[in-house]
C-alpha atoms as one frame of an Amber mdcrd trajectory, in Angstrom:
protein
   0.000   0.000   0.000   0.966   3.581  -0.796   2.774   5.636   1.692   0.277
   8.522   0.578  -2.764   5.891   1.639  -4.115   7.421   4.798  -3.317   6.051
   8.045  -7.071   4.955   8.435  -6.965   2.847   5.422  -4.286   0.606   6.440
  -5.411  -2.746   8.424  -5.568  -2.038  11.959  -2.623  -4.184  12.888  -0.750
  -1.655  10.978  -1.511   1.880  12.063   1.748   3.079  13.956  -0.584   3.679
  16.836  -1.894   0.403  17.278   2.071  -1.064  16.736   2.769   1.228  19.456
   0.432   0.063  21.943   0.412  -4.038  21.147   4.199  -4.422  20.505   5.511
  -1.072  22.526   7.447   2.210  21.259  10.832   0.532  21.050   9.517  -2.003
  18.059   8.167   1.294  15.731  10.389   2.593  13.042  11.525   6.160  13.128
   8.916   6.845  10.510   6.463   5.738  12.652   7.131   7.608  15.939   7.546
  10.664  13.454   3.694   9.591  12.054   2.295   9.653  15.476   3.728  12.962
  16.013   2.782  14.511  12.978  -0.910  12.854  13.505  -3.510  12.697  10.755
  -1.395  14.301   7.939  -2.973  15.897   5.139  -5.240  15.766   1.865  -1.670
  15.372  -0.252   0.115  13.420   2.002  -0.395  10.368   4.768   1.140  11.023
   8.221   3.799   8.250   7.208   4.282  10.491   4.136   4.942  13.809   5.894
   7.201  11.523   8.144   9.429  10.656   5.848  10.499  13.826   4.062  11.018
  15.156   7.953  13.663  12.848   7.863  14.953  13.225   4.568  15.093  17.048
   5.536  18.218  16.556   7.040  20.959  13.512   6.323  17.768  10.768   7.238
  18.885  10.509  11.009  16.777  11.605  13.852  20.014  13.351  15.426  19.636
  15.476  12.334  16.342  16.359  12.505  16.823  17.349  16.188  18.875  20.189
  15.287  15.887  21.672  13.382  14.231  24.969  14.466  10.407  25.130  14.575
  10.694  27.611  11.800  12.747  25.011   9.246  10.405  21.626  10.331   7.413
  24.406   9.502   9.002  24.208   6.229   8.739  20.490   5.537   5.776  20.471
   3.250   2.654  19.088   5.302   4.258  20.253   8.789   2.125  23.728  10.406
   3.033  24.687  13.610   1.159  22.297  15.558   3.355  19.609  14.165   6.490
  21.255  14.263   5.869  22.522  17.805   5.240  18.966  18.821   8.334  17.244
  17.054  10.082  20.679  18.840   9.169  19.822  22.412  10.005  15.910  21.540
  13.183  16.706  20.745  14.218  18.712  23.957  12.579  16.400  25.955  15.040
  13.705  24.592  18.153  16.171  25.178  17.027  16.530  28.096  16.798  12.967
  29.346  19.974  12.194  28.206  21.196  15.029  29.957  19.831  14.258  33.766
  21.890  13.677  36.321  22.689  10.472  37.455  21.190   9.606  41.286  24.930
   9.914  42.502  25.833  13.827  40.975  28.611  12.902  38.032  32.202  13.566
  38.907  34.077  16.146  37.001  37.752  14.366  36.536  38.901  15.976  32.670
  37.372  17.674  29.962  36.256  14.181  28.577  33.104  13.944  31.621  32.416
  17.088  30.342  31.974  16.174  27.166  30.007  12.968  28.218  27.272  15.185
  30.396  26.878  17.837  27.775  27.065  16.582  24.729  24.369  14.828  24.379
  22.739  18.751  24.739  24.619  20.506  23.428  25.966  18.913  19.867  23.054
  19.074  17.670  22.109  22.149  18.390  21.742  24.927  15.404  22.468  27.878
  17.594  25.565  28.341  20.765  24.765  27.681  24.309  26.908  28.873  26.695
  26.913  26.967  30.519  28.330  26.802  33.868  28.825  23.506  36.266  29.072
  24.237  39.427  30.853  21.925  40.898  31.625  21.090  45.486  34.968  20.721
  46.782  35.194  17.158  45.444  33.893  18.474  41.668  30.899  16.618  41.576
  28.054  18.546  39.537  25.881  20.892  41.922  24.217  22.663  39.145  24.029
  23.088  35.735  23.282  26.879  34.735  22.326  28.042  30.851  24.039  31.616
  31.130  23.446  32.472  27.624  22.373  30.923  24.255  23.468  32.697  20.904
  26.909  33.507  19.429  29.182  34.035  22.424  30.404  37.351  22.929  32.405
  38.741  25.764  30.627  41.553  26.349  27.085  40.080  26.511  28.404  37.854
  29.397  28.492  39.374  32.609  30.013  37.575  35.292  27.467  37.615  37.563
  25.298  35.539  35.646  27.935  33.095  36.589  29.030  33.582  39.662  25.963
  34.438  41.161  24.508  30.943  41.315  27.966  29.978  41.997  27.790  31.373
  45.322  24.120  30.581  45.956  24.925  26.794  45.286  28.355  27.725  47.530
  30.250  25.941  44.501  34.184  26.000  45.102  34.497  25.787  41.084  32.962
  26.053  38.230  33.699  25.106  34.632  32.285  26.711  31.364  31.465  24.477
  28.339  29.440  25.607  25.119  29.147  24.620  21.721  30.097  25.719  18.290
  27.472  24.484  15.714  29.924  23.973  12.953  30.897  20.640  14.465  34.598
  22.048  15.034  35.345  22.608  18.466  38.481  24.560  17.889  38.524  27.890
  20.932  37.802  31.069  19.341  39.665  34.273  20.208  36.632  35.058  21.362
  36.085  32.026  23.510  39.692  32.406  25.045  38.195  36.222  26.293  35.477
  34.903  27.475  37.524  32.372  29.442  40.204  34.872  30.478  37.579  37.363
  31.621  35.739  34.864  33.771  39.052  33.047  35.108  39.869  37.429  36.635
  36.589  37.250  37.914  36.047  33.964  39.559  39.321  34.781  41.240  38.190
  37.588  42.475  35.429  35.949  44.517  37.128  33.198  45.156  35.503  30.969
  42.768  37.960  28.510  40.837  37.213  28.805  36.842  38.728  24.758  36.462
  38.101  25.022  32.467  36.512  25.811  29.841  35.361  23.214  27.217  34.435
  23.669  23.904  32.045  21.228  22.539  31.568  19.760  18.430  30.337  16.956
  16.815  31.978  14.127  18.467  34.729  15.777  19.769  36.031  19.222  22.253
  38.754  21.157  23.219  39.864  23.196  25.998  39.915  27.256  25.875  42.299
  26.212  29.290  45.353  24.000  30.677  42.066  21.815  31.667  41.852  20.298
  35.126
């Protein structure tokens, strides 16, 4: 049966729904999870349809279509705002479960647990987020703090907005991390004055800036000596 054939038409058994329900979420192809999400698609296209060109939209992976504002799924023919919204909110709500703590709060050894907390956040995202972790005396994450999201520029980043939770958690460090959306997680001149400027001010309240990592598509680097 045609993709285009409406969800309706297809045998019971078959709706993605259904599948979901009798056989669980985990035995659903991505086009299917994508169907349910999209709902009843349109007069020109079945939900199955519209779910496939959302994946082809980007390289045909779901970590793709993650990194997709609600403004460029909107322009996936058969997606309005409802749909896009939805696949939207989906998609945080994945980065965000693979970014919870663990019951224990991680341990911050090297640049490389970094990496392994934040990634899975940070990496597929189309725009720069900039964070602190404040970390105790035996850095183990406190707190994770958005400061700013955006291109990162010194002078939009006032230390306060860092240090201020800092000292509310009473963190005895704290280490920066953001992204860079090209995949290359090379430090900036800009990141390094971004770093430099925080490292004066953390010092000057007594707040340890350990290191600031860098974040790209399977990789990072340090904008410091590191831990």
């Amino acid at each position: 049966m045609a993709l285009s054939t409406p969800i309706r038409h297809l045998p019971a058994r078959e709706r993605p729904r259904e599948r979901l329900r009798r056989l669980g979420a985990h035995a659903l192809a991505s086009r299917e999870l994508l169907a349910i999400l999209v709902g009843s698609g349109g007069r020109d296209a079945s939900a199955l349809e519209v779910a496939e060109r959302l994946l082809a939209r980007g390289d045909g992976t779901l970590r793709s279509l993650t990194s997709l504002s609600v403004q460029e799924l909107e322009g996936v023919a058969g997606v309005g705002t409802a749909t896009a919204s939805r696949i939207g909110a989906a998609a945080e709500l994945a980065r965000r479960i693979a970014g919870e703590e663990l019951q224990e709060r991680p341990r911050i050894r090297g640049p490389r647990d970094v990496f392994r907390l934040m990634a899975p956040r940070l990496r597929d995202l189309p725009h720069e987020e900039f964070h602190a972790l404040l970390l105790n005396t035996r850095h183990r994450v406190l707190r994770q703090v958005l400061i700013t999201r955006g291109i990162l520029d010194a002078s939009l980043i006032h230390p306060r907005e860092v240090f201020r939770p800092a000292i509310a958690q009473q963190a005895s460090a704290v280490i920066l991390v953001h992204n860079h959306p090209s995949g290359d997680p090379a430090p900036s001149p800009e990141d390094l004055r971004v770093t430099e400027q925080l490292m004066e001010a953390g010092q000057a309240v007594g707040i340890h800036v350990l290191d600031h990592v860098v974040v790209g598509d399977g990789s990072w680097a340090s904008a410091t000596p590191g831990l």
